[in-house]
N, C-alpha and C positions, 0 to 999 in steps of 0.2 A: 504494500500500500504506500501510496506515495504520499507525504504530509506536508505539512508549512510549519512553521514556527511562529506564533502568536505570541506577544508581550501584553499583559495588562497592568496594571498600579491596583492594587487590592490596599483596603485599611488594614493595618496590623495587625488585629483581631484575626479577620478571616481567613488571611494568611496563617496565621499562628493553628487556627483551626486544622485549616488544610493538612500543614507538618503534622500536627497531632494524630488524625485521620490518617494521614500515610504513613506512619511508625506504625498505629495499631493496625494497620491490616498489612503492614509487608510492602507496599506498593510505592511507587516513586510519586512525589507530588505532581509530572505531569498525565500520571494515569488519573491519580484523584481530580484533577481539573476534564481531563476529556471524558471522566464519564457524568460529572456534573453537566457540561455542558452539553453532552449528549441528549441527554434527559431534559436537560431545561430545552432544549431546541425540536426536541419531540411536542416534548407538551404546547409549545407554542403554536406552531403546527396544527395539532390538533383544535389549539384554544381556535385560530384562524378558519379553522376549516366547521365549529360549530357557528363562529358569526357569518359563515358563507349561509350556511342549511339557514338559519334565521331569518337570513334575509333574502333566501329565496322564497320561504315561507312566508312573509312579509308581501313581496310580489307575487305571490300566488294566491294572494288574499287569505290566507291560513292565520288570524289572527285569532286572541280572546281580549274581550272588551274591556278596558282598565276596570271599570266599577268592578264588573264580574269577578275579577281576580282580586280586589280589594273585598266584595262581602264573601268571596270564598277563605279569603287568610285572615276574616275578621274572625268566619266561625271557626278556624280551630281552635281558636280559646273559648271556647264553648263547648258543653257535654253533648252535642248532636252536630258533629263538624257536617258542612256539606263535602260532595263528592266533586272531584276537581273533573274543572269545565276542559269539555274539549274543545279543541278549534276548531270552529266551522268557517269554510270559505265565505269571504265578504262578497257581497252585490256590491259593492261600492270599489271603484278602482280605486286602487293606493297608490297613488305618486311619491317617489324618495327619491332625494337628490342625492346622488353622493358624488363624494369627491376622492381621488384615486389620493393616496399618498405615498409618497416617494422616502425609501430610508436609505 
């Protein structure tokens, strides 16, 4: 596998973590950074790819109606919660502007 070599500036703290983390398990500190990063760059990924489905659902009129979801999280502090609302597609077109952004 072919790799690159990345520099960051960590606060001392997390750094000091890290050493710690890589004594107890044996490993070099830049193992303990690529699998952090690994993980954090998955999840990301994933976090991306659930605001994608949202807001396809969103354009596809699959919404629930704010009040709805507000008396639905009112009752579960109550001894008879209701039963959570599905989405039904909107008769109403949804227009959403969005704006791409660039990292």
């Amino acid at each position: 596998m072919i790799t690159k070599v990345i520099t960051a500036h960590l606060p001392v703290a997390l750094a000091e973590q890290v050493d710690q983390m890589a004594a107890s398990l044996e490993r070099s500190r830049g193992w303990i950074v690529k699998e952090a990063l690994t993980a954090w760059v998955a999840h990301e990924e994933e976090r991306r790819q659930w605001t994608l489905d949202a807001l396809a659902d969103v354009d596809g009129g699959r919404i629930i109606d704010h009040d709805a979801i507000r008396t639905w999280t009112d009752s579960l502090d109550t001894g008879t919660p209701l039963a959570p609302r599905v989405p039904t597609v909107s008769t109403a077109s949804v227009k959403v502007k969005r704006t791409s952004r660039k990292r």
